[in-house]
C-alpha positions in Angstrom: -5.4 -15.0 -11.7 -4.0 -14.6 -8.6 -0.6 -12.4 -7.5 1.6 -13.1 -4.7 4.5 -12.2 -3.4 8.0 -14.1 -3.6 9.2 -13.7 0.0 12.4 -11.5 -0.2 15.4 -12.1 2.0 14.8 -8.6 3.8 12.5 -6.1 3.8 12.3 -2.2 5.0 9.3 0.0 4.5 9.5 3.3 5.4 6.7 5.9 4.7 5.0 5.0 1.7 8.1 3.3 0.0 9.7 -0.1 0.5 13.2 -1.6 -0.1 13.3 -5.3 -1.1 16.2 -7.6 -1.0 16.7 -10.6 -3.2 19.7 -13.0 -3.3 21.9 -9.7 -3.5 20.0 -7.3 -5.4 18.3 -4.4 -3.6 15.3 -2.8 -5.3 13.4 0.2 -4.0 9.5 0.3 -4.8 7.4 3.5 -4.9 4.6 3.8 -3.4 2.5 1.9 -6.3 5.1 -0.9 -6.2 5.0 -1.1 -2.3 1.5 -1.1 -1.7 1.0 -4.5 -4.5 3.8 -6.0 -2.8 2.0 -5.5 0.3 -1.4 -6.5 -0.3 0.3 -9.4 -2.3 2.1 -11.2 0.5 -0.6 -14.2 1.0 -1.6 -13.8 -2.5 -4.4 -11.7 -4.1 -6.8 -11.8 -7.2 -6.2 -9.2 -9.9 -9.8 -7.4 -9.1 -9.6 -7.5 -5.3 -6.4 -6.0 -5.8 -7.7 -3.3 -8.4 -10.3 -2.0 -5.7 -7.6 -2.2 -2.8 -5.6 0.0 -5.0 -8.4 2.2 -6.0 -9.0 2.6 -2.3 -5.8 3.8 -1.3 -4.8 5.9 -4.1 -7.2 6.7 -6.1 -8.5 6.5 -9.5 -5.7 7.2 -11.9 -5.5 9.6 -14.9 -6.7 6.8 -17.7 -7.5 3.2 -17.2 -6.6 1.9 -13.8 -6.5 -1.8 -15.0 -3.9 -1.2 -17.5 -2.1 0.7 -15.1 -1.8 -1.7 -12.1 -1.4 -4.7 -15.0 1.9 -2.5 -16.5 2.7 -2.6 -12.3 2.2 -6.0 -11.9 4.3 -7.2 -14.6 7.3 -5.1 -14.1 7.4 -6.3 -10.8 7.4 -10.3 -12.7 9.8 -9.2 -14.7 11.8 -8.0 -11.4 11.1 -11.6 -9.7 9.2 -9.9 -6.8 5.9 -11.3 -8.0 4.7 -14.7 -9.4 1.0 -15.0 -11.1 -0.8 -18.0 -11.0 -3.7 -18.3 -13.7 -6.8 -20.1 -12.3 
């Protein structure tokens, strides 16, 4: 699997958040949504991104691969990723 970014028209990170503009819709990421997007530009496996994730944040309260997957496709569903199975 690998995730990568679909190249918004504009894009403003500030601190540990990001706003993303597509075809006029604005959307504002977290700091979970951000730093995918971010590590996603040139396109990423689902594990490399998992320990890059790990890294920077942490390991979460539960199971970190359900939690970045839930991350992952809500930003699908948003149109601000695509995810190519090998």
């Amino acid at each position: 699997m690998r995730i990568t970014l679909i190249p918004p028209l504009d894009r403003l990170d500030r601190d540990d958040r990001s706003l993303l503009l597509y075809d006029g819709t604005l959307l504002s990421l977290g700091p979970i949504g951000a730093a995918v997007t971010k590590f996603a530009v040139d396109g990423i496996g689902f594990d490399e991104l998992l320990d890059l994730m790990l890294d920077l944040f942490g390991p979460p309260d539960g199971d970190a691969r359900a939690f970045l997957g839930a991350a992952v496709d809500e930003l699908v569903a948003s149109h601000v990723l695509q995810v190519v199975t090998d």
